[in-house]
N, C-alpha and C positions, 0 to 999 in steps of 0.2 A: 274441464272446459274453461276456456277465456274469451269474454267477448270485447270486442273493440267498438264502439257505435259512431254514428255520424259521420263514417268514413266517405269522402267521397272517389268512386272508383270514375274512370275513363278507359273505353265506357262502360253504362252502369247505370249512375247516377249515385244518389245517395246511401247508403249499404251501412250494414251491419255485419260486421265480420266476425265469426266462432271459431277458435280452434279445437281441437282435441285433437289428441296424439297420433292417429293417421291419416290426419285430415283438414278442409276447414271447408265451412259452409257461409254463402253468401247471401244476404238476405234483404228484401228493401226495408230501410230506415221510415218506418210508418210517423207523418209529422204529429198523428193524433195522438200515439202512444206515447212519442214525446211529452206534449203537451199533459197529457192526464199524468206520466211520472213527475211532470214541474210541478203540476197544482195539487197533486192528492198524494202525492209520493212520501217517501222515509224524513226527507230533506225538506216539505212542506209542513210536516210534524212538527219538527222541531224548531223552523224559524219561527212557527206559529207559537210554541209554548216559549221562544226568546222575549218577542212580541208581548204575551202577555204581561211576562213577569215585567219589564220596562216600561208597559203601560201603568200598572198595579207601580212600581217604586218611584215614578213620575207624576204621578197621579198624587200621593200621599208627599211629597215635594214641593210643587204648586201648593196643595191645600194648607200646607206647614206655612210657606211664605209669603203667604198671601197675595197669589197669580191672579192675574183675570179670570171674570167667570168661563171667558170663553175658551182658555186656554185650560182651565179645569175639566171643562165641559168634550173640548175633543179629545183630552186624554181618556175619557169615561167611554165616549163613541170608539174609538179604537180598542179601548178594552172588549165593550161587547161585540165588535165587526170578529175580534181574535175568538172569542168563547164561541161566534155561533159560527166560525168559520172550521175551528176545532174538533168542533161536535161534529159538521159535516164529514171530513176526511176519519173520526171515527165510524162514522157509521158506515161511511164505504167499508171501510176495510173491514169492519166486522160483517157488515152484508156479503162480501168478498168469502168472509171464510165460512159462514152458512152457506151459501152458494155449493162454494166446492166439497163442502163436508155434505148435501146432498145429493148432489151427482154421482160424489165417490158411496154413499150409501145405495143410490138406485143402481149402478155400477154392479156392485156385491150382490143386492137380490137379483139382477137379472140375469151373470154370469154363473153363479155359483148354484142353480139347479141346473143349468146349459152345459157345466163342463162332467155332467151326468152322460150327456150324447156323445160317444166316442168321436163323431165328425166334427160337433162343435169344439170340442177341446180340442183337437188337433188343430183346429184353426186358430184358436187364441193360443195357441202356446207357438206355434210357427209366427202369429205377428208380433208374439212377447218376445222371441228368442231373435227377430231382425227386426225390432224398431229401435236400434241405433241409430246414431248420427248419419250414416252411410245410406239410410234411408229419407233421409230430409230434402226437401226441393234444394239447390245448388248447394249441392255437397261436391267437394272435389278432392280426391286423392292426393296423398305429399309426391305419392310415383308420376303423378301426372305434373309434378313443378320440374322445370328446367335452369331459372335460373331467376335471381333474386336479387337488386342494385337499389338504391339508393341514390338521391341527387337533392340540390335545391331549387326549390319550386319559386319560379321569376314571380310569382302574386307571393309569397311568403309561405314557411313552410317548408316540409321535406316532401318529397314526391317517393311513392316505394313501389315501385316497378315489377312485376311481379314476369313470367314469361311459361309459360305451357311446354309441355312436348309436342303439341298438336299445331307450336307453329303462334297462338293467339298472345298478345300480349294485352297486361292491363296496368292502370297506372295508380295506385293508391295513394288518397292525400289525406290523412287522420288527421285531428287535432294534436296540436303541435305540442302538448304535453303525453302523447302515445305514439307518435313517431319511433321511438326505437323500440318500443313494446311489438308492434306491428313487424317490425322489420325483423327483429329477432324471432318471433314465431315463424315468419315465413322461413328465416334463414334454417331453423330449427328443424322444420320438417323436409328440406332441402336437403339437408345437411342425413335426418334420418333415414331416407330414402332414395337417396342416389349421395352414397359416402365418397368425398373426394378421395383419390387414389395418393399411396403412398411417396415421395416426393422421388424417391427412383424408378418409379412407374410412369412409361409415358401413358399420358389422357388417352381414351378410347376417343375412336373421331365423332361419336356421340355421345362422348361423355360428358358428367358434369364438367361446368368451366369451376375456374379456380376461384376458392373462397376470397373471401376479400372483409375484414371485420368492421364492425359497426365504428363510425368516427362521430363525436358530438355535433361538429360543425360541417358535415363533408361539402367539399366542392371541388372545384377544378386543380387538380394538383400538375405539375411539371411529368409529363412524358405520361400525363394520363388521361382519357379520356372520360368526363364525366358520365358521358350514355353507355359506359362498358360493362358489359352484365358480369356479377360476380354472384358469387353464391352464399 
């Protein structure tokens, strides 16, 4: 699985895009989840312990060269802002993992005398054996892509253009360090489920259109249309 976040689709809105291998699921970009990965996340961890330790070697700096009290004084305040800010995003995440190390315990007692009842276990092993991805709110099949371009987007950016069998188009604008990430997943499962035909085969008249490969800068070339879908 690869996820892509922040993408903005048209239409859509803000999205969060999964792949897996025959497939990919679309999802709304929640601004809260954001937010709680910036302030409590992997990457608040560690700018917090950066923090520290630069408060701590600034601090003994100052006191060495004889700073102002007050400049002594708020490297001391940023120290302690970092230690009780630390503790915080520990205890989440360990709260975090008793949380779920509970659940998955009441989980176990309340399944595991339940799959005693022939009906009950036929029923968790029938949702164990189809909750794949295939099962997720906007999941969409690679069979159902028809056709997948690329362009540059007049606000900045790459625009990735995505096109259904069913006819709907949508237009995907990632961050612009995932732009060919994006494009290549799409092209990927394009590519896996409707294979372009060999170059002495003419095209079925609903067949894939013709591949066209990822370029770093793409735009309007000579005898070519940029809105021309390729795969």
């Amino acid at each position: 699985m690869y996820e892509i976040k922040g993408v903005r689709a048209t239409p859509g809105g803000r999205m969060n895009v999964r792949f897996h291998r025959h497939g990919f699921v679309v999802g709304p970009d929640r601004r809260a989840g954001r937010v709680a990965e910036t302030l409590f996340g992997d990457g608040a961890g560690c700018i917090t312990a950066v923090v520290l330790l630069a408060s701590v070697g600034l601090f003994t700096l100052l006191r060495k060269n004889g700073a102002p009290e007050a400049a002594v004084t708020a490297c001391m305040w940023v120290f302690i802002v970092a230690v009780c800010y630390g503790t915080l995003i520990a205890l989440l995440h360990w709260t975090a993992g008793v949380v779920a190390n509970v659940l998955l315990f009441l989980f176990v007692v309340v399944t595991l005398p339940g799959l005693l009842i022939p009906g009950y276990r036929r029923t968790v092993l029938r949702r164990w054996r189809g909750g794949g991805p295939e099962t997720d709110p906007g999941w969409v099949p690679g069979t159902a892509l028809l056709g997948v371009w690329h362009q540059v987007d007049p606000q900045g950016g790459v625009v990735v253009t995505v096109q259904r069998t069913d006819g709907s188009v949508t237009a995907y604008v990632p961050p612009a360090d995932k732009a060919r990430n994006l494009y290549d997943h799409f092209d990927t499962l394009l590519r896996n489920a409707r294979p372009a035909p060999a170059p002495y085969q003419q095209p079925a008249a609903h067949g894939a259109p013709a591949y066209q490969p990822w370029q770093g800068n793409p735009g309007h070339r000579p005898g070519h249309h940029p809105g021309h879908p390729h795969g």
